[in-house]
C-alpha positions in Angstrom: 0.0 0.0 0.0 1.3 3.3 -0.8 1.4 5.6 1.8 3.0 8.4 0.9 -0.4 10.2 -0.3 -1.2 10.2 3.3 1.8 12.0 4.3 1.3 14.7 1.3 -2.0 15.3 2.8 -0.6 15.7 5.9 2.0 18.0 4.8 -0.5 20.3 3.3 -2.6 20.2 5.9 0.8 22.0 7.6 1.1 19.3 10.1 3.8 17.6 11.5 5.8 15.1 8.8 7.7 13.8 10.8 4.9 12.6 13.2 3.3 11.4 10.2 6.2 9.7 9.0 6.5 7.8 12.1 2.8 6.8 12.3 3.5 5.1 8.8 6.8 4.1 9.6 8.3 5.4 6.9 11.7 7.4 6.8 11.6 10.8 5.5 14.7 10.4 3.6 12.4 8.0 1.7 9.2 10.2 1.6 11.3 13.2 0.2 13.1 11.1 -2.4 10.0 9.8 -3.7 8.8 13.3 -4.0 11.9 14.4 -6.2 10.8 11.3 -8.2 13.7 8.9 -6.9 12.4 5.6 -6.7 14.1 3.6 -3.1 15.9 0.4 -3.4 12.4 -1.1 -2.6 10.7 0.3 -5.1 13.2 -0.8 -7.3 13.5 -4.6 -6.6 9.7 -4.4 -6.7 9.9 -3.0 -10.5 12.2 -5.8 -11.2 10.2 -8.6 -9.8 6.8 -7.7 -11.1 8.5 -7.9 -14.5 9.7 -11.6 -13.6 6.3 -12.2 -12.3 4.5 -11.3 -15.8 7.1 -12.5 -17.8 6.4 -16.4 -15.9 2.6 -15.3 -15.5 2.6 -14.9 -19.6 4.5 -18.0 -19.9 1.9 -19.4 -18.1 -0.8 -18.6 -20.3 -2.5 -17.0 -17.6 -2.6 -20.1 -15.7 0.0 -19.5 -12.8 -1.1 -17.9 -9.5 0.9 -16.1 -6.6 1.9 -19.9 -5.4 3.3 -21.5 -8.4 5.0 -18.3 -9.8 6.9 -17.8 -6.1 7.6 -21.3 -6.9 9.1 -20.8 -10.2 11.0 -17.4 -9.1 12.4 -19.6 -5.6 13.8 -22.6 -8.5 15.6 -19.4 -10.1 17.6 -18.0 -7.1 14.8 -15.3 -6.5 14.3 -15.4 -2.9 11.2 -13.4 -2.2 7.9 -13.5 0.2 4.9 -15.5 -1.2 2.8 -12.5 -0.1 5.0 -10.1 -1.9 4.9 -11.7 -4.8 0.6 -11.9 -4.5 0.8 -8.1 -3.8 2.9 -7.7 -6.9 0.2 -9.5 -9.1 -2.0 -7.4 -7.8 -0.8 -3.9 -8.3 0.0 -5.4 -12.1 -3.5 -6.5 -12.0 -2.4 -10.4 -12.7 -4.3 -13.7 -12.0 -4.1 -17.1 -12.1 -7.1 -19.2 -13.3 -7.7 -22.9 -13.4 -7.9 -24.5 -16.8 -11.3 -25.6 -17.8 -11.9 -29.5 -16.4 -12.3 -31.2 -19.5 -15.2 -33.7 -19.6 -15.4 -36.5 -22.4 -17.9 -36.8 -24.8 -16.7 -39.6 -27.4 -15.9 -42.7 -25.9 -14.0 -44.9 -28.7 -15.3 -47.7 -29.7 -12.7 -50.8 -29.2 -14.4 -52.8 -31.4 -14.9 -50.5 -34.6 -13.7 -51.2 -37.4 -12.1 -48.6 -39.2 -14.4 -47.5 -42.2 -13.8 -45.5 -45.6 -14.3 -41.8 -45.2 -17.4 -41.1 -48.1 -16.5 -37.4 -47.4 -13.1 -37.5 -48.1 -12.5 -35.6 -45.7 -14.3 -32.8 -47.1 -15.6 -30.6 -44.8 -16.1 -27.3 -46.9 -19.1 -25.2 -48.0 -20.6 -26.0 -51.1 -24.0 -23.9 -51.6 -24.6 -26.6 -54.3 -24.2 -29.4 -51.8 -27.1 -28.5 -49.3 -28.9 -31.7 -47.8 -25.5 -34.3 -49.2 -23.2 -33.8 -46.0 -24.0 -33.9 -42.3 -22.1 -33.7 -39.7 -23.1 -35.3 -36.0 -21.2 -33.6 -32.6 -21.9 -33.6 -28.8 -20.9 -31.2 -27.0 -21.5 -30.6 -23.2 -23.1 -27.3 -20.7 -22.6 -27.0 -17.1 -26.0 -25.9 -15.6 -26.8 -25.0 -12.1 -28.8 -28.4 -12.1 -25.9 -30.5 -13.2 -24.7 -31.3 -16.9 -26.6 -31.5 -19.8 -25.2 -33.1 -23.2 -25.9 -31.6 -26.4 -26.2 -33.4 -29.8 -26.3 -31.4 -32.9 -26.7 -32.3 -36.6 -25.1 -30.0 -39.0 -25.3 -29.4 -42.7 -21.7 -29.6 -43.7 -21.6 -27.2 -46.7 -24.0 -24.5 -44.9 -22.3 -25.1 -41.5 -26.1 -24.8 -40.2 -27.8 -26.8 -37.5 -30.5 -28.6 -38.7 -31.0 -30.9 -35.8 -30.5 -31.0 -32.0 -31.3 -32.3 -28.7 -30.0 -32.5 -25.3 -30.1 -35.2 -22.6 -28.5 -36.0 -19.0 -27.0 -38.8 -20.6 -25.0 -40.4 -23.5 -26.8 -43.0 -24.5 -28.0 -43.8 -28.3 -31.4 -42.2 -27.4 -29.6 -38.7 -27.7 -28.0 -39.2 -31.4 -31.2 -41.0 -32.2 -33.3 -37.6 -31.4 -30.8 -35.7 -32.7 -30.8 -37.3 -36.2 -34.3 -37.5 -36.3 -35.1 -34.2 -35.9 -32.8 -33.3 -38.5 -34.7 -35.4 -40.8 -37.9 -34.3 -39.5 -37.3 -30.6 -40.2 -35.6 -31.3 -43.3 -36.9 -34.5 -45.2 -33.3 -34.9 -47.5 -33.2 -36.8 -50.6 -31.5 -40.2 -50.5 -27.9 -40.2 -50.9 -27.2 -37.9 -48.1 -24.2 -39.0 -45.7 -23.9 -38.5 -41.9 -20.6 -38.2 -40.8 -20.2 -38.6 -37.1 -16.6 -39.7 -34.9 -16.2 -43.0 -34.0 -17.9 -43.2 -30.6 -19.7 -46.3 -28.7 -23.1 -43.9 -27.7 -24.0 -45.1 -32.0 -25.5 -48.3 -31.8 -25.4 -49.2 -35.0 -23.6 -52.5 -36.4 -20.2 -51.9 -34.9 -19.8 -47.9 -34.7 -21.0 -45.4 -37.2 -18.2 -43.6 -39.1 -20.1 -43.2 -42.3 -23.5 -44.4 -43.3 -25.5 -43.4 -46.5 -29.4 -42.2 -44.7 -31.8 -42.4 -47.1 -35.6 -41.6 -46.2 -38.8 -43.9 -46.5 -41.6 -41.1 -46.5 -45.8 -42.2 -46.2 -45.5 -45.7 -45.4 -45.8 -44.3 -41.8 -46.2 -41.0 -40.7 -42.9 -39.1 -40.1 -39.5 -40.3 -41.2 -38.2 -44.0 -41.0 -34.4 -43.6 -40.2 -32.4 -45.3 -43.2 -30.3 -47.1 -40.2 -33.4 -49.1 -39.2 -33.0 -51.4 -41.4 -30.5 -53.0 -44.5 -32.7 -52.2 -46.9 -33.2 -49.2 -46.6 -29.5 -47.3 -46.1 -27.8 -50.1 -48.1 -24.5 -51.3 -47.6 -22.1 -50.5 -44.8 -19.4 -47.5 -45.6 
């Protein structure tokens, strides 16, 4: 804390600096050279070490706080207070943060085969090629109630959603939901394929990589899925 504006106010209150000085304990060799603009040997050091501090802080990403960069300056032969070092972070208006817990959302399956990529590997816009690519994600949200799990389907050469739905769980149901409100909302023609990762929530035979979905329409009402059965999304990709 900088106390020296205390003393200034005293001093033009015309009352006693050297009572004022003593309060603070400070030395008024030290209050007068800081009112020439001579920075003490405290000062100094300080200068030095808060550019230590936020070159290790920067190194850090942002991720380091007071304890782990007094632990870094202590391996380098800089011998200073934990505290000092927080009050220096401070003043420089530095902070550490904890990196974001990462939470799994594709769990491989060990028993997929590998299968060819239909898209090779084609994941540009095409205005032309609306309806012919989609692309299936999860995603996760921390809510105050505990965390949800996102699916999305997205048309790979508008980059727009075209299907969701969200669940407290990672079971089949969700891509299931997901997929078939895509369908519902946008009734494709066949030859459209679904690209999704390799994860064991697909039930499908063995995992779902690529599968050609193709759509039965008024033998039922609503979609059939092309995965329900052989016929219907023909071979395996």
């Amino acid at each position: 804390m900088n106390v020296y504006p205390f003393i200034e106010a005293e001093q033009a209150g015309e009352h006693n600096v050297k009572r004022a000085c003593e309060l603070l304990e400070v030395s008024r060799s030290a209050y007068y050279q800081q009112q020439r603009g001579v920075q003490s040997q405290r000062q100094r050091v300080d200068a030095q070490l808060t550019a230590k501090i936020t070159q290790v802080h920067a190194v850090s990403k942002g991720t380091y706080g007071a304890p782990r960069i007094h632990a870094d300056l202590a391996d380098a032969g800089l011998r200073h207070g934990r505290k000092r070092v927080a009050r220096l972070m401070r003043c420089a208006g530095l902070a550490g943060k904890s990196p974001r817990r990462w939470r799994t959302t594709t769990v491989p399956d060990p028993n997929a085969g590998r299968r060819p990529d239909l898209v090779n590997r084609d994941f540009g816009t095409d205005p032309a090629g609306i309806d012919t690519r989609w692309c299936g994600d999860i995603t996760y949200i921390n809510t105050w109630q505990g965390w949800l799990y996102l699916a999305t389907v997205i048309d790979l050469a508008s980059r727009r959603v075209v299907g969701w739905a969200v669940a407290e769980h990672l079971r089949t149901d969700l891509i299931d939901a997901a997929l078939t409100d895509a369908l519902v909302r946008r009734r494709p023609p066949s030859g459209l394929v679904f690209h999704s990762d390799r994860g064991c929530q697909l039930r499908f035979k063995e995992s779902l990589q690529h599968r050609p979905v193709g759509l039965i329409l008024g033998v039922r009402p609503g979609p059939l899925l092309a995965f329900s059965t052989p016929e219907t999304c023909g071979a395996d990709c």
